[in-house]
TIRO-909857 format. One record per residue (C-alpha): residue number from 1; x, y, z. Coordinates in pm, whole numbers, plus 32768, in hexadecimal, padded with zeros to 4 digits. Example, Ala and Ser with C-alpha at 12.3 -4.5 7.8 and 13.67 -1.06 7.14 Angstrom:
2
(node 1 (84CE 7E3E 830C))
(node 2 (8557 7F96 82CA))
//
This chain:
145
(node 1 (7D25 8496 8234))
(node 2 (7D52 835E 8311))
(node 3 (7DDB 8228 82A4))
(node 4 (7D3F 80D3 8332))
(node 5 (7DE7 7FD9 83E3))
(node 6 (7DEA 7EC3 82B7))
(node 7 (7E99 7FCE 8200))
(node 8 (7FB2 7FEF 82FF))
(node 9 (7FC9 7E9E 82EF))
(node 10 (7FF0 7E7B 8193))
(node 11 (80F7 7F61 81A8))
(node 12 (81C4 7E5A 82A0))
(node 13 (818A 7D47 81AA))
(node 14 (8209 7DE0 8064))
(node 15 (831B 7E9E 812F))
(node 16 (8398 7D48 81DB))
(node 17 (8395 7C65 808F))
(node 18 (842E 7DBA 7FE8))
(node 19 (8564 7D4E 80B3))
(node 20 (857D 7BFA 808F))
(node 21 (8645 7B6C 7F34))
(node 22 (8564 7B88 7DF3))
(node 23 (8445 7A84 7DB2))
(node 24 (844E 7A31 7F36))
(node 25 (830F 7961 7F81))
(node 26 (82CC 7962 8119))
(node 27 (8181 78DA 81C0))
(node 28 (805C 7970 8221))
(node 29 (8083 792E 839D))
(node 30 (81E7 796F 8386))
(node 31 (81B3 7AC0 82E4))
(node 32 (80B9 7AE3 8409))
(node 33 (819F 7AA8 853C))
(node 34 (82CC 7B6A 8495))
(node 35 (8204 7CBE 8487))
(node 36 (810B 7CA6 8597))
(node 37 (7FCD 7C80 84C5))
(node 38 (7EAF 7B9B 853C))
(node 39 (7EE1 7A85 8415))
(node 40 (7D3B 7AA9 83A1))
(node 41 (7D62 7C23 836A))
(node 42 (7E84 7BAF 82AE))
(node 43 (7DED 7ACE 81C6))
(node 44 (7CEA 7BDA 8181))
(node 45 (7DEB 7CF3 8122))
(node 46 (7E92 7BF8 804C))
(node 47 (7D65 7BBE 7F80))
(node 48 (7D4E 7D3B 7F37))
(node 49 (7EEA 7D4A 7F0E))
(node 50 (7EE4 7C06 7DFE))
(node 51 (7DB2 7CA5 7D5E))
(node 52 (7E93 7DD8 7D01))
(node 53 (7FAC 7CFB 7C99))
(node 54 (8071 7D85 7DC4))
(node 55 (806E 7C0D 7E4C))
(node 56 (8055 7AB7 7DB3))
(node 57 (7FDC 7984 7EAA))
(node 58 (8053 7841 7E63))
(node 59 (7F51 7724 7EBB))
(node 60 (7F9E 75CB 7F52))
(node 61 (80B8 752D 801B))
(node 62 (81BF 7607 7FB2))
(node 63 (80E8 7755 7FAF))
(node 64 (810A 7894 802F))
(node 65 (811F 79FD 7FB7))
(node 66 (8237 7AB9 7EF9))
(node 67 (824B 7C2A 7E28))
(node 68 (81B5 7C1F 7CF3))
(node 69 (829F 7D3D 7C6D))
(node 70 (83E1 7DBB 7CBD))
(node 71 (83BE 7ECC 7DF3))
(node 72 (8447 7FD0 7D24))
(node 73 (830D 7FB0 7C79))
(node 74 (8230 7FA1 7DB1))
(node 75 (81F1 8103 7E47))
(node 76 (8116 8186 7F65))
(node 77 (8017 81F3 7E8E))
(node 78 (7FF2 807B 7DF1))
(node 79 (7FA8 8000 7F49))
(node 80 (7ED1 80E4 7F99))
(node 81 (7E1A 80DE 7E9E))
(node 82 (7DE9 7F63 7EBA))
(node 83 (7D69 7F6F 802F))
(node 84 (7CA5 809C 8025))
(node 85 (7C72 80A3 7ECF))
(node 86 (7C62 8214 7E1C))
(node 87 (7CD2 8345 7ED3))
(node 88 (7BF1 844C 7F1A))
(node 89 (7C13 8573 7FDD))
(node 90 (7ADD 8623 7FD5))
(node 91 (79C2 8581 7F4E))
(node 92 (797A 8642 7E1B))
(node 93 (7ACB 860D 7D78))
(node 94 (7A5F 84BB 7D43))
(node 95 (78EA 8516 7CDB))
(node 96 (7887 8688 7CBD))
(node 97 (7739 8627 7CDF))
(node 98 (7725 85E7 7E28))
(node 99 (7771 874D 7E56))
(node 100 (762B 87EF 7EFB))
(node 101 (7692 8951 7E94))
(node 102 (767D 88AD 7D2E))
(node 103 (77B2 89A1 7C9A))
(node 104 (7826 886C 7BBD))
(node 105 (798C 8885 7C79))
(node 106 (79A4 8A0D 7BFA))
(node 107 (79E4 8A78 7D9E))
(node 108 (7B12 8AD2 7E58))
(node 109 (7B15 89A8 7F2E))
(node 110 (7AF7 88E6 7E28))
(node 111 (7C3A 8971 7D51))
(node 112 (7D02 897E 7EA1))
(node 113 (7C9C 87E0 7F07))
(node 114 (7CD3 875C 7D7A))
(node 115 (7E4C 8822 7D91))
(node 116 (7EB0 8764 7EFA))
(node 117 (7E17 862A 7E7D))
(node 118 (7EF2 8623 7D44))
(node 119 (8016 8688 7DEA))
(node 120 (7FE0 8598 7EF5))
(node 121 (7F98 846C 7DD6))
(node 122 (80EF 84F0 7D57))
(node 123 (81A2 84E4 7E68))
(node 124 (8129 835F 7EB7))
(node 125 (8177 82D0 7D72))
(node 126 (82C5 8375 7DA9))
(node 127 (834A 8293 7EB6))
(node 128 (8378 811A 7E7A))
(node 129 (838A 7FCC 7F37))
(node 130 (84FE 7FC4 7EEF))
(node 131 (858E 8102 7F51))
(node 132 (84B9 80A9 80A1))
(node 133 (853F 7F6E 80BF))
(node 134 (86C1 7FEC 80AC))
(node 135 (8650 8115 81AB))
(node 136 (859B 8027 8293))
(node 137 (870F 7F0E 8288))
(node 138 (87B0 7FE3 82D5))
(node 139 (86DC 8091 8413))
(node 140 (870D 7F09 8496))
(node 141 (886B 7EDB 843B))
(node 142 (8904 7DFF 8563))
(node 143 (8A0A 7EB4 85EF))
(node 144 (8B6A 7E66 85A4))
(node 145 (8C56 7EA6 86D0))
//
């Protein structure tokens, strides 16, 4: 499993507003320039992020983007999920049809993929947006000397 680019990305954008104070709203282009992300593959991502109430977008003069929920309520499976929509491992665990042996999901492969995908969904929804945000401070803590 590979994750796209836009997904990476999204991953930048929740993490940086996920350290800024609560209800922070911060403009497109300046979103752009502070994590290196060309600003029309931003707006794109957004689209996906405020259609999954991740994001909300603010229109007009005073617009720009903020979290939609707190980040403790944001994990990596949520943003995932909203790029590259649902996760699939192996093809049939998402429709067993498109199995040419045509065992209906009753195979070893089968058993062994639906296992690591669950465990792997798990393990996604498991970390949030905030914990990431302390870890990430404090990796860029200035130094004190």
């Amino acid at each position: 499993m590979k994750l796209n680019q836009a997904t990476d990305y999204a991953f930048r954008m929740v993490l940086y507003l996920s350290t800024l104070p609560a209800e922070t709203k911060i403009t497109g282009a300046t979103l752009a320039e502070k994590q290196h992300i060309p600003e029309r593959f931003l707006l794109k991502i957004m689209r996906s992020l405020t259609a999954a109430h991740i994001m909300k977008s603010y229109r007009g003069v005073e617009g720009g983007f903020a979290l939609e929920r707190d980040p403790a309520e944001i994990s990596l499976f949520d943003v995932i999920e909203a790029v590259e929509g649902e996760i699939e491992l192996q093809r049939c665990l998402h429709d067993m049809d498109s199995c040419t042996r045509e065992c209906g999901g009753m195979c070893s492969i089968y058993s062994a993929f639906s296992s690591i995908q669950a465990d792997l969904a798990k393990r996604l929804k498991s970390i949030n947006f905030a914990d990431l945000a302390k870890q990430e401070l404090a990796f860029h803590k200035p130094n004190k000397h």
